[in-house]
C-alpha positions in Angstrom: 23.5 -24.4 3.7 23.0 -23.8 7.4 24.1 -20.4 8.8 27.4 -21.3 10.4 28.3 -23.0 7.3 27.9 -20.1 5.4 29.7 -17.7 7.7 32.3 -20.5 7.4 32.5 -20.7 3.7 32.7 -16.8 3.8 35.8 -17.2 5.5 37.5 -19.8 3.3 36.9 -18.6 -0.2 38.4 -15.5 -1.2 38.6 -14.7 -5.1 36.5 -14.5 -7.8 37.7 -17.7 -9.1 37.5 -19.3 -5.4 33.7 -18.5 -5.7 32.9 -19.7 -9.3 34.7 -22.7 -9.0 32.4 -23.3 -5.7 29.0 -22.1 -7.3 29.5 -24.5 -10.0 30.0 -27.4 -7.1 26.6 -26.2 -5.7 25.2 -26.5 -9.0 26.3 -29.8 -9.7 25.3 -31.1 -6.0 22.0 -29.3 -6.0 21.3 -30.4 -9.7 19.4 -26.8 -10.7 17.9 -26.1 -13.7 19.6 -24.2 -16.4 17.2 -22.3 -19.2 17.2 -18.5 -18.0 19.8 -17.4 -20.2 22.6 -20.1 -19.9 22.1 -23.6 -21.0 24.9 -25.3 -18.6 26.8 -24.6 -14.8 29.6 -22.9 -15.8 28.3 -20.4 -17.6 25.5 -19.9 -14.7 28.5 -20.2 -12.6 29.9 -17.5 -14.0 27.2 -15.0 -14.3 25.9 -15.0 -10.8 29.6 -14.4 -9.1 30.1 -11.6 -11.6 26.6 -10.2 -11.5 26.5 -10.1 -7.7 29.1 -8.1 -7.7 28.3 -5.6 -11.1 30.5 -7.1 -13.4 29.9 -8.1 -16.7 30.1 -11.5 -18.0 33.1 -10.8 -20.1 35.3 -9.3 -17.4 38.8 -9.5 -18.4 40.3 -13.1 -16.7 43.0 -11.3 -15.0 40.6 -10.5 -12.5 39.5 -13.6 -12.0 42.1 -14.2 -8.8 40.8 -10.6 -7.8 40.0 -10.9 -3.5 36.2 -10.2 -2.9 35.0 -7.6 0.6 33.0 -9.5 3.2 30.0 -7.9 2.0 30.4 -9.2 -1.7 31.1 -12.6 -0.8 28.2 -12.7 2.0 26.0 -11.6 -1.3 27.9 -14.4 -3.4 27.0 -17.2 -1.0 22.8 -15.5 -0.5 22.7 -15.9 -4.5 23.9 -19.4 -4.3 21.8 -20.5 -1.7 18.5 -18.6 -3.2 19.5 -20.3 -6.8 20.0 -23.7 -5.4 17.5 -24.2 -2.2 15.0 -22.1 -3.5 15.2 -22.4 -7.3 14.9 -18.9 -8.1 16.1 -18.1 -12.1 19.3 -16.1 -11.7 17.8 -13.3 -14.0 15.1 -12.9 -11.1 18.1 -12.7 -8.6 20.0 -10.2 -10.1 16.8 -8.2 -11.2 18.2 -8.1 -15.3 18.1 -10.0 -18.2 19.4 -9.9 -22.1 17.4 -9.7 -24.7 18.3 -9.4 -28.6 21.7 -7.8 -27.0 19.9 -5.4 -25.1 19.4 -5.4 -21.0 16.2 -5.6 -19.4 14.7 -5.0 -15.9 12.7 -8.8 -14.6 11.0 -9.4 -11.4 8.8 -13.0 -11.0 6.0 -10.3 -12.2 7.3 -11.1 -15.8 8.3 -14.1 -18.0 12.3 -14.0 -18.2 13.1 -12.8 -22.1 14.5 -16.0 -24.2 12.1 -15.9 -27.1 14.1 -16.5 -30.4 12.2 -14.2 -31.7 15.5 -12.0 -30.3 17.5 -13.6 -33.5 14.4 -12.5 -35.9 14.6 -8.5 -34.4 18.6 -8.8 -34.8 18.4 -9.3 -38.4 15.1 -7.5 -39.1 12.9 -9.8 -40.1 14.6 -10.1 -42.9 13.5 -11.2 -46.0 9.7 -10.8 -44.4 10.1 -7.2 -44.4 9.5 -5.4 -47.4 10.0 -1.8 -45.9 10.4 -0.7 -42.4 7.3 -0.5 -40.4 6.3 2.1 -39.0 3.9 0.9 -35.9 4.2 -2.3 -34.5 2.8 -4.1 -31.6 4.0 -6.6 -29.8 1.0 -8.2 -28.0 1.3 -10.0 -24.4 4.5 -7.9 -23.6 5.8 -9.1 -20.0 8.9 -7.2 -19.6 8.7 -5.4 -23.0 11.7 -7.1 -24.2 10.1 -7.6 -28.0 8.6 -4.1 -28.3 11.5 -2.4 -27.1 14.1 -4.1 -28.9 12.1 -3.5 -32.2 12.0 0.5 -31.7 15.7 -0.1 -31.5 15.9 -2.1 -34.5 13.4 -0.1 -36.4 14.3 3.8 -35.5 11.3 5.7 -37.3 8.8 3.3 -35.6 6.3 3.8 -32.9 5.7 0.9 -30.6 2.7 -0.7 -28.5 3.2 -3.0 -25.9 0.0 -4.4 -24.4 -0.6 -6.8 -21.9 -3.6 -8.2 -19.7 -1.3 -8.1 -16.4 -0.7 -4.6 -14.7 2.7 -5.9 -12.8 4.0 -6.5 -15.9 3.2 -3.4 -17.3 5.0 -1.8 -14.6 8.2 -3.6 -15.3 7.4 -2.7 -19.1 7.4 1.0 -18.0 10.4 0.4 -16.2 12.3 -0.5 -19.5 10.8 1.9 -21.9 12.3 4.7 -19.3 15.3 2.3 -19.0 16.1 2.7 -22.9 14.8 6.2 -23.3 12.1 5.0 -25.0 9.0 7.3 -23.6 8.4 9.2 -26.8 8.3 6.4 -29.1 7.2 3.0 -27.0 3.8 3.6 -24.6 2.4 0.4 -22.7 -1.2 -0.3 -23.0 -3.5 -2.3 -20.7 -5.5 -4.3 -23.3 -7.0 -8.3 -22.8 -5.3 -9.3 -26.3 -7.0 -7.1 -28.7 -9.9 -6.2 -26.5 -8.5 -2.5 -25.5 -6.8 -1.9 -29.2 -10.1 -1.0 -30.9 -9.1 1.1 -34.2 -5.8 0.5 -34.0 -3.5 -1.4 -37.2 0.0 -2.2 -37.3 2.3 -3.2 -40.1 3.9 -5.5 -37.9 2.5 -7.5 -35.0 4.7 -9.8 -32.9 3.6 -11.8 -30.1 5.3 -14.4 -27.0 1.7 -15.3 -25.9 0.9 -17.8 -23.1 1.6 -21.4 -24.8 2.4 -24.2 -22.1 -0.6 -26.9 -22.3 -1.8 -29.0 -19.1 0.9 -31.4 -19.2 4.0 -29.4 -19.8 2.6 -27.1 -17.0 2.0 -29.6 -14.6 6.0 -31.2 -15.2 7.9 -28.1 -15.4 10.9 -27.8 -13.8 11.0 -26.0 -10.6 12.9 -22.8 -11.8 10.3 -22.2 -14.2 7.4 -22.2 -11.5 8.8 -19.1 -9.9 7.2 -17.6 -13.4 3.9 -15.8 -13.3 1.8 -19.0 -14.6 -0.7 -16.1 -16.2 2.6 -15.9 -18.6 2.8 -19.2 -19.5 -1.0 -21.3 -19.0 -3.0 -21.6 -22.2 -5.1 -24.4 -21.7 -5.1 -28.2 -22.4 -3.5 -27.3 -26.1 -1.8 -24.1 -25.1 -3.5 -22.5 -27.4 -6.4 -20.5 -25.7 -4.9 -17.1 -26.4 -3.2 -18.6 -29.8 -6.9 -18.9 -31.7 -8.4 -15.7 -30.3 -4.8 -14.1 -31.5 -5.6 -15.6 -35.4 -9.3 -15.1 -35.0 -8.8 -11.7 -34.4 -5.1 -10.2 -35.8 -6.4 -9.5 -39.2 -8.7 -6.4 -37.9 -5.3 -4.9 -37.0 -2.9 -5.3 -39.4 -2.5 -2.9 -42.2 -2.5 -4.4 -46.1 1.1 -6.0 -46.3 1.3 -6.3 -42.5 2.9 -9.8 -40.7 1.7 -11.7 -37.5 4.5 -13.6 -36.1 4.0 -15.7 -32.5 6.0 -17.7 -31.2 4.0 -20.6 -30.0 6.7 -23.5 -28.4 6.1 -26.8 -27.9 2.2 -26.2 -29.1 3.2 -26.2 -32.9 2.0 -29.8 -33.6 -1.4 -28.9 -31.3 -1.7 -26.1 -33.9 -0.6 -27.9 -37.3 -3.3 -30.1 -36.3 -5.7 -27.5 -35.5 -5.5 -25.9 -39.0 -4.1 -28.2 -41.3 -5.0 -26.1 -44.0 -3.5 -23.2 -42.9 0.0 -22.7 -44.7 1.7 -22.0 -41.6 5.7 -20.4 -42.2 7.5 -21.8 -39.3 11.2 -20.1 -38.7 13.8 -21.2 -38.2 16.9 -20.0 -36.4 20.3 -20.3 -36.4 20.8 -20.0 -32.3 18.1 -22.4 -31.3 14.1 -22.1 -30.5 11.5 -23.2 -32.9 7.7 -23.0 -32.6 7.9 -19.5 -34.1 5.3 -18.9 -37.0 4.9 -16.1 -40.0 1.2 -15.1 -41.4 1.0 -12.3 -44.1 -2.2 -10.1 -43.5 -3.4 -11.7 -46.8 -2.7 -15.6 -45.5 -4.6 -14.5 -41.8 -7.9 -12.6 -43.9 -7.9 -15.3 -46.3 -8.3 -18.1 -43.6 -10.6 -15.9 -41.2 -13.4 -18.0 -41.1 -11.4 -21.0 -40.3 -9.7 -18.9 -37.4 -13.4 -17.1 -35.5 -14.3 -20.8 -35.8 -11.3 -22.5 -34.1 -11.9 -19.5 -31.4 -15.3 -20.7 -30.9 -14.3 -24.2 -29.7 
């Protein structure tokens, strides 16, 4: 997309329609990536030309043939050439992503939210739950998506979000302010549970680092824009996984739960601890590799856990 090709398109293309029906071309032609929040072109299509110019994704199609100012379609065609040439994740590009119905603020110093774990949060962790809880972590936070979607789920609750990284921190600041949060949700700088001594929660939920060597090393482009300290875990991916089950049960209250979401490194960990009786979710909008421990199951299997952490 050379500059006088641009200034050209600029020119030519006029609506709303004109530039979706033109983004999805680009996306076709360029063959991009789609796993950011949309699963196919159109629906990317239509997200970026609405989002670049602060409309929501379920503007009313009467707009659709709306004409768009110079400046709007000169930011139009800078998003499509940024998503395309460059690879860059559309949630990056518009600096927000949705998460469990909620919005979130993303910059590349933070995984993009698409855990479904969301689903889990929507229906509140039901039938897991016995009783709301009342302070719940949720461990390698990024954006704070998890955390902060649970204090909205669970009103009385008071919410951790700890993470190694201080950029992402900042962004998880960011969103607690964003959601009016502040009095309920703090962000903690803590290396797992190193920085959480004395602390227990009834619920702990965690999107951990879990992509082994080889999916690392074939990812698809868009996903290398993402901090790789959010997504490398080792020639398993599950480095952080065994300290997490080594060390969880110091920090869960009687009748708490563990849940992590752990990806495409569920078989590495079925095989890891066969004996372990692993409760792996399932959900109704997609994602697997999500697994429930009771306090009781992760004390009860301890030993087995300090020892998988030892290597």
């Amino acid at each position: 997309m050379k500059h006088q090709s641009l200034t050209a398109l600029v020119q030519e293309l006029h609506t709303l329609r004109d530039y979706i029906r033109w983004t999805l071309s680009q996306f076709n032609k360029h063959q991009v990536y789609f796993g950011h929040g949309t699963d196919n072109p159109w629906d990317e299509a239509v997200q970026l030309v609405l989002g670049a110019v602060h409309l929501p994704w379920n503007t009313d199609a009467s707009l659709l043939d709306a004409r768009l100012t110079q400046e709007e379609r000169e930011r139009i065609v800078q998003l499509i050439r940024r998503r395309c040439e460059e690879r860059m994740p559309l949630p990056y590009l518009l600096g927000e992503a949705w998460f469990a119905g909620l919005p979130f603020n993303v910059d590349p110093r933070v995984l993009i939210p698409r855990s479904p774990i969301g689903e889990l949060i929507q229906e509140g962790f039901q039938p897991w739950l016995t009783e709301p809880p009342q302070r719940i972590l949720d461990l390698c936070t990024g954006s704070g998506c998890i955390g902060i979607a649970c204090a909205h789920a669970f009103s009385g609750a008071q919410v951790d979000l700890s993470d190694i990284s201080t950029d992402a921190l900042a962004v998880a600041q960011t969103n607690i302010e964003r959601h009016g949060l502040s009095t309920r949700v703090r962000a903690l700088h803590a290396d797992l549970f190193a920085g959480l001594d004395g602390q227990k929660y009834d619920l702990i939920v965690s999107n951990p680092p879990y992509v082994d060597t080889h999916d690392l090393a074939t990812m698809p482009m868009e996903y290398q824009q993402e901090p790789e300290l959010a997504l490398a875990a080792g020639e398993d991916g599950l480095d952080l996984v065994r300290i997490i089950l080594a060390q969880a049960g110091q920090h869960l209250t009687e009748t708490g739960l563990l849940i992590v979401e752990v990806g495409n490194s569920e078989s590495h960990l079925e095989a890891a601890y066969p004996e372990v009786p692993f409760l792996w979710l399932e959900f109704a909008e997609g994602g697997q590799g999500v697994f429930l421990l009771t306090a009781e199951q992760v004390r009860t299997y301890q030993a087995d856990f300090i020892q998988g952490a030892k290597g």
